[in-house]
DSSP file (Angstrom, degrees, kcal/mol; ACC not computed):
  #  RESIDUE AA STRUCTURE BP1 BP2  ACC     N-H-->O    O-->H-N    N-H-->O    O-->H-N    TCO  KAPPA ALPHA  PHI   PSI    X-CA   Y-CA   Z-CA
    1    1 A X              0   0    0      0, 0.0     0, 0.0     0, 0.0     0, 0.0   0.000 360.0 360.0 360.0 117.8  -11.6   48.4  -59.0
    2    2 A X        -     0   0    0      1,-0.1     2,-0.3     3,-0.0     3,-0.0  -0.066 360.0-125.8  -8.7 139.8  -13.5   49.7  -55.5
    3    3 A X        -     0   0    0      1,-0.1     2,-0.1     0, 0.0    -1,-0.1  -0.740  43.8-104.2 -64.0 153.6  -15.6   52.4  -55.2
    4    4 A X        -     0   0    0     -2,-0.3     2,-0.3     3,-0.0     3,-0.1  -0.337  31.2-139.4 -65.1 162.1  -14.2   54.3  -52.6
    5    5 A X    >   -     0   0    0      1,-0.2     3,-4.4    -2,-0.1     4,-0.3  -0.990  33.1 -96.8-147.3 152.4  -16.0   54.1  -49.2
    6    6 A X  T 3  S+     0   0    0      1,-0.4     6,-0.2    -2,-0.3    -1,-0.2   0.659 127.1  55.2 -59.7 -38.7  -16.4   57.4  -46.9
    7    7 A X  T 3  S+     0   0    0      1,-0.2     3,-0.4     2,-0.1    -1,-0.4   0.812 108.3  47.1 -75.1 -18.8  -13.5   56.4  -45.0
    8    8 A X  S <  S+     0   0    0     -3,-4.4     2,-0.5     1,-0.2    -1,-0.2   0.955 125.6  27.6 -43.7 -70.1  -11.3   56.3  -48.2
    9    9 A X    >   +     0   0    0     -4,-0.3     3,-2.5     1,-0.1     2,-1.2  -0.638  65.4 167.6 -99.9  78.1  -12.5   59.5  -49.5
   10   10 A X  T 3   +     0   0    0     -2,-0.5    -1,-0.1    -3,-0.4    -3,-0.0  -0.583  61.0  72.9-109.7  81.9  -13.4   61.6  -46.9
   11   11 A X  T 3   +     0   0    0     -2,-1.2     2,-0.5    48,-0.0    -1,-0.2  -0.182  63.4 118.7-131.6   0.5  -13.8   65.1  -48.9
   12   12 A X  S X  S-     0   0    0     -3,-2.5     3,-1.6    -6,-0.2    45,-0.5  -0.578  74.4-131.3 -74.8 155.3  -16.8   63.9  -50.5
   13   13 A X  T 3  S+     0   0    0     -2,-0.5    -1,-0.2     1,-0.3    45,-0.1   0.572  95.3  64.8 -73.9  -4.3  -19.3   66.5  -49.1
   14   14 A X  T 3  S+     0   0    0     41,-0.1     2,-0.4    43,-0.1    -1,-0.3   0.436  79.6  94.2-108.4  20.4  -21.8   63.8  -48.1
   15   15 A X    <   -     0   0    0     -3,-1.6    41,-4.3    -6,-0.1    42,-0.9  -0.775  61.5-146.5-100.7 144.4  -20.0   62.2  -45.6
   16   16 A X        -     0   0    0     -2,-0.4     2,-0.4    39,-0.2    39,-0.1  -0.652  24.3-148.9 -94.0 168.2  -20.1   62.7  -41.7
   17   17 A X        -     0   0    0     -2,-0.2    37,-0.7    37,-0.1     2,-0.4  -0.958  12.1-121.1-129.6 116.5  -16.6   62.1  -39.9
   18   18 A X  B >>  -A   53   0A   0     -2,-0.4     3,-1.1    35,-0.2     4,-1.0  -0.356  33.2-102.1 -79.5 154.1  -16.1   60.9  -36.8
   19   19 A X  H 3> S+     0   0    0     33,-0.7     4,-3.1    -2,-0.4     5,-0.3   0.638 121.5  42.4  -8.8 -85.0  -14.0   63.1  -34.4
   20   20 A X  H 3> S+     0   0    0      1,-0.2     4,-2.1     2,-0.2     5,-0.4   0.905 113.0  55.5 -38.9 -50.6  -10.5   61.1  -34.5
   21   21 A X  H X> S+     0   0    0     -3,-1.1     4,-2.6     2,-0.2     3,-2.4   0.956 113.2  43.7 -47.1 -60.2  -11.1   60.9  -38.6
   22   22 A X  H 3X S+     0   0    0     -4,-1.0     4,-2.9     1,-0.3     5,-0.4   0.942 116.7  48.0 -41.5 -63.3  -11.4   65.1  -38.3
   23   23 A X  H 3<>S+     0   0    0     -4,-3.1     5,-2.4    -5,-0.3    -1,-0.3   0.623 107.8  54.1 -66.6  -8.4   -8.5   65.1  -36.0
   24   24 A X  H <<5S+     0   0    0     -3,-2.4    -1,-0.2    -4,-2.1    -2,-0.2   0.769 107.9  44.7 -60.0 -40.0   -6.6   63.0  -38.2
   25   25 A X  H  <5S+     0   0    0     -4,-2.6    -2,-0.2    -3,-0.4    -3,-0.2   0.748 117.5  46.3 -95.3 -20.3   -6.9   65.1  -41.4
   26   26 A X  T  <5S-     0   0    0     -4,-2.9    -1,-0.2     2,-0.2    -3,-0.1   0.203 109.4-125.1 -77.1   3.7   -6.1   68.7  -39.4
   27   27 A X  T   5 +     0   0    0     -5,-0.4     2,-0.3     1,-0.1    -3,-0.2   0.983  68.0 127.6  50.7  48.0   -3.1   66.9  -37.5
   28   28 A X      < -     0   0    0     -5,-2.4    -2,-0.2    -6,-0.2    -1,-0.1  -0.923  68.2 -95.9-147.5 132.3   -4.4   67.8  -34.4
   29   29 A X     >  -     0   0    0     -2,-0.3     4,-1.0     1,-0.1    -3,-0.1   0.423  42.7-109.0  -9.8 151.3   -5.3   65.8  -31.0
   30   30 A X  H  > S+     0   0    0      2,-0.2     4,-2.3     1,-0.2     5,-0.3   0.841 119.6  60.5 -62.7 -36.3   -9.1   64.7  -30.6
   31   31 A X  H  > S+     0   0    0      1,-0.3     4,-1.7     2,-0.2    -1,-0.2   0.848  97.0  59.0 -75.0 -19.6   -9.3   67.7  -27.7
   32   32 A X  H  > S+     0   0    0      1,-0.2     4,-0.8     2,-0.2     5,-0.3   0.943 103.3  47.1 -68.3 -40.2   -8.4   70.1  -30.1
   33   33 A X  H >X S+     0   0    0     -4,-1.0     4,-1.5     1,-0.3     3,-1.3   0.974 112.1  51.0 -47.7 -44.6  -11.4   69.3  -32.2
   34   34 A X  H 3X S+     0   0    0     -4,-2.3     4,-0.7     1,-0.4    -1,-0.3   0.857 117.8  41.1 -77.9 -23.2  -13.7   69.4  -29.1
   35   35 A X  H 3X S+     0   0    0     -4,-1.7     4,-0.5    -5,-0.3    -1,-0.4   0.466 106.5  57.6 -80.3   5.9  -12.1   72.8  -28.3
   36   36 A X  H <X>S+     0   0    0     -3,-1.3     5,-0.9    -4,-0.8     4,-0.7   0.684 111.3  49.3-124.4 -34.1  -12.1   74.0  -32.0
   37   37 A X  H  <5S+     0   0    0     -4,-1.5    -2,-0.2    -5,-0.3    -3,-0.1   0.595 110.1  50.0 -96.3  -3.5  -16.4   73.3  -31.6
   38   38 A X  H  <5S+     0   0    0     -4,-0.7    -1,-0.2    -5,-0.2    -3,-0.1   0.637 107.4  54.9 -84.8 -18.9  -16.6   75.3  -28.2
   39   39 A X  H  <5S-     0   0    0     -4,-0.5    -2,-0.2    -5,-0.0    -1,-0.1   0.775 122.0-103.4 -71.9 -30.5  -14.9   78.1  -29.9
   40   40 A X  T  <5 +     0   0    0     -4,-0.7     3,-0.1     1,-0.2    -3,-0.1  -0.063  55.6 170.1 103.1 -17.0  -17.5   78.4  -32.9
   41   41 A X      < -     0   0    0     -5,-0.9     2,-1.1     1,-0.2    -1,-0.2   0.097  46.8-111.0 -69.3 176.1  -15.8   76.9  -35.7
   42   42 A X  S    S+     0   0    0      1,-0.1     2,-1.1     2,-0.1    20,-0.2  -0.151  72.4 127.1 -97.5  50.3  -17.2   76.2  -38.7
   43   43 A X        -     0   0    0     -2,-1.1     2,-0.2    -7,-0.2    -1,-0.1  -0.806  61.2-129.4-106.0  85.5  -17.1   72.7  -38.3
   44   44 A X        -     0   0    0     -2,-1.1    11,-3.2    11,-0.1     2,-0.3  -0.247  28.1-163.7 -43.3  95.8  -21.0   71.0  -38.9
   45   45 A X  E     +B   54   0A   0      9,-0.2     9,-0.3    -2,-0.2     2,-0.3  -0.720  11.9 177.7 -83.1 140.8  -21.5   68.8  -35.7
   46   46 A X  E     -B   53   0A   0      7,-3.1     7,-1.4    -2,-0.3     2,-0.6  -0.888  17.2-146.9-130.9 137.1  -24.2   66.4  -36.2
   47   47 A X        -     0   0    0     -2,-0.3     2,-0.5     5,-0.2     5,-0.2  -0.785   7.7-165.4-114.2 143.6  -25.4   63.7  -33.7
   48   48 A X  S >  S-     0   0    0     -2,-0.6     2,-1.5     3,-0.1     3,-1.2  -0.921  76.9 -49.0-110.9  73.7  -26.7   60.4  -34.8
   49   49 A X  T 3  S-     0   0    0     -2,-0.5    -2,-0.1     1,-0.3     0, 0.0  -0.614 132.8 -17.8  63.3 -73.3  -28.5   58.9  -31.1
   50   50 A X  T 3  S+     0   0    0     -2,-1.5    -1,-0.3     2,-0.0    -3,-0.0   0.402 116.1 111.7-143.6 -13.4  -25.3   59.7  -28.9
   51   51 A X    <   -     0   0    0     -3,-1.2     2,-0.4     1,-0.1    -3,-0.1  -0.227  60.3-139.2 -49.0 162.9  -22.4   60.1  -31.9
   52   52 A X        -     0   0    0     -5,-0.2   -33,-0.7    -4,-0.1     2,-0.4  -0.981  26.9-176.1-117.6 111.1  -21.1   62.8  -32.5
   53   53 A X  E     -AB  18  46A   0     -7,-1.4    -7,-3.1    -2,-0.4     2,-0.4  -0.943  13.0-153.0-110.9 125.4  -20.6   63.3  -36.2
   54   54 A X  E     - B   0  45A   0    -37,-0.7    -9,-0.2    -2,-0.4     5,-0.1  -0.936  27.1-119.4 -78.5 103.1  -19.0   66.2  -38.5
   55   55 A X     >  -     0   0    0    -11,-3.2     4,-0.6    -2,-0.4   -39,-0.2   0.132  17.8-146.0 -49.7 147.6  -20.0   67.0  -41.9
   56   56 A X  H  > S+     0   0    0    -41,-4.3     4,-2.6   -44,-0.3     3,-0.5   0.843  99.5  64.2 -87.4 -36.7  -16.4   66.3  -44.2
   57   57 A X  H  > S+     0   0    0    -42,-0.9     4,-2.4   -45,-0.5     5,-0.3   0.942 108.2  39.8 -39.5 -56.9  -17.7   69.5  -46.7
   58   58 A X  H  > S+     0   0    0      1,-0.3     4,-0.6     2,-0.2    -1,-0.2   0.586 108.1  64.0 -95.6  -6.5  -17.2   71.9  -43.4
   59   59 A X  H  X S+     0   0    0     -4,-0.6     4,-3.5    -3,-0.5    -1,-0.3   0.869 106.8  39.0 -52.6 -67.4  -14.2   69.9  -42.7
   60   60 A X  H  X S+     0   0    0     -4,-2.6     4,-2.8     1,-0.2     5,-0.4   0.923 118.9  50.0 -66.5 -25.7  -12.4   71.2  -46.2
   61   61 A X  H  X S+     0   0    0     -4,-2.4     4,-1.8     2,-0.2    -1,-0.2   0.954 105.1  52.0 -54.4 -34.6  -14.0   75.0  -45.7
   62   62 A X  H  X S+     0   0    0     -4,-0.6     4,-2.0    -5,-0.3    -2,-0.2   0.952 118.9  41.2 -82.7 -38.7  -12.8   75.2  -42.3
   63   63 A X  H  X S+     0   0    0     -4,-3.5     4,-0.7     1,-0.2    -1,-0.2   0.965 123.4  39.1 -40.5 -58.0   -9.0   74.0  -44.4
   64   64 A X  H  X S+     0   0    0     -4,-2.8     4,-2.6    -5,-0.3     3,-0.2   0.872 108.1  56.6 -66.1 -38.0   -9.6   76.1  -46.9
   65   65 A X  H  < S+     0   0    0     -4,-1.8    -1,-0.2    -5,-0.4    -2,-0.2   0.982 117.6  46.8 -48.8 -56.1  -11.2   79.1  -44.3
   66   66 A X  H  < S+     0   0    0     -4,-2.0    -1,-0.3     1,-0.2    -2,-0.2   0.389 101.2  59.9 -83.8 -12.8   -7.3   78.6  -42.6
   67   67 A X  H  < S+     0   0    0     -4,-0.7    -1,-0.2    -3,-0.2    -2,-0.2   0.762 107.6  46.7 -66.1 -64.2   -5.2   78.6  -45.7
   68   68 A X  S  < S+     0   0    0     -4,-2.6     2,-0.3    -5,-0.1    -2,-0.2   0.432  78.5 117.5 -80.9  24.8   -6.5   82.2  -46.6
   69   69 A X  S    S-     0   0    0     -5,-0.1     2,-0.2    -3,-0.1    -3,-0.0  -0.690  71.5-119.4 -76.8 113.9   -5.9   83.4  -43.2
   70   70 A X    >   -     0   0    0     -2,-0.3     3,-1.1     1,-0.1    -1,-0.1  -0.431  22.9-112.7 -94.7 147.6   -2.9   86.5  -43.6
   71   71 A X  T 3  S+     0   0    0      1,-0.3    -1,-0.1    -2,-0.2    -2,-0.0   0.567 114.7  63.3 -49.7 -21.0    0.2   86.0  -41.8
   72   72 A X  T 3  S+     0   0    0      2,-0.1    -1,-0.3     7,-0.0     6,-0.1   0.972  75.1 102.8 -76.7 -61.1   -0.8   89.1  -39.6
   73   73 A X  S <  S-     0   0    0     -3,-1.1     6,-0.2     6,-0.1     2,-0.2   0.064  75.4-131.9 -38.0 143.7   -3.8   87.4  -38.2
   74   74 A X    >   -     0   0    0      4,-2.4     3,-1.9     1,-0.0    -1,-0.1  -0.478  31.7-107.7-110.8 169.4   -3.0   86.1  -34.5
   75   75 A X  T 3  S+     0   0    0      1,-0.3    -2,-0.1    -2,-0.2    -1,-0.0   0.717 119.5  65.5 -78.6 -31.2   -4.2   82.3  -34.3
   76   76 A X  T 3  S-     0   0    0      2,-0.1    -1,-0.3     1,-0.1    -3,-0.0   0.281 121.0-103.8 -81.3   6.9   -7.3   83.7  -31.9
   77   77 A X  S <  S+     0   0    0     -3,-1.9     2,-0.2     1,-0.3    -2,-0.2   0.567  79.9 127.3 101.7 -23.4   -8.8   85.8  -35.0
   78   78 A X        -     0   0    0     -6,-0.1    -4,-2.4    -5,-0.0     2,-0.5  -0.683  52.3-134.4-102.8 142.3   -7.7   89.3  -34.1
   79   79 A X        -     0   0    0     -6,-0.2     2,-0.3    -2,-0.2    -6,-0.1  -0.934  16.3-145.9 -94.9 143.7   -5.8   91.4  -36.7
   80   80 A X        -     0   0    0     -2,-0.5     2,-0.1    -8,-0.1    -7,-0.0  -0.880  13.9-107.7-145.4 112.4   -3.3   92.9  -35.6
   81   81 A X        -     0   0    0     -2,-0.3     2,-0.1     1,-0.1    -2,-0.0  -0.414  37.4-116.2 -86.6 139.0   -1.9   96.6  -36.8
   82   82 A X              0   0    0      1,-0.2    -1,-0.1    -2,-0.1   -10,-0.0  -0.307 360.0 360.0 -69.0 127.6    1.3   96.6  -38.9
   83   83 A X              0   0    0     -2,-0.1    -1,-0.2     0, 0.0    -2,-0.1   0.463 360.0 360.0 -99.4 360.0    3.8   98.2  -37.2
């Protein structure tokens, strides 16, 4: 049997990801990502001589961060008062 290798398991918390990998595992376009790091989120860029890298730990907060996010909350963050 294998060990897995980072691109297999990429939720262990010591692996970087690159962009598409990121954008793979949120279902969303490479440009979302690069917009999703211009906004603030909490997605741990690190670059390796001209890569661009993203820790897979702050991949699964930022999942987790969006799973408890209440049905009121507008997509930009703002709550919104129940009418």
């Amino acid at each position: 049997m294998n060990s897995p290798t980072p691109s297999q398991d990429p939720g262990s918390s010591r692996y970087l990801l690159r962009i598409p990998e990121v954008a793979k595992r949120l279902r969303v376009g490479r440009t979302t990502i690069y917009a999703l790091l211009q906004q603030g989120a909490p997605l741990r860029l690190v670059h390796i001589g001209r890569a661009a890298r993203i820790e897979a730990s702050s991949v699964d907060e930022y999942i987790e961060q969006l799973a408890h996010i209440h049905p009121e909350d507008d997509q930009d963050g703002h709550v919104h008062p129940a009418a």
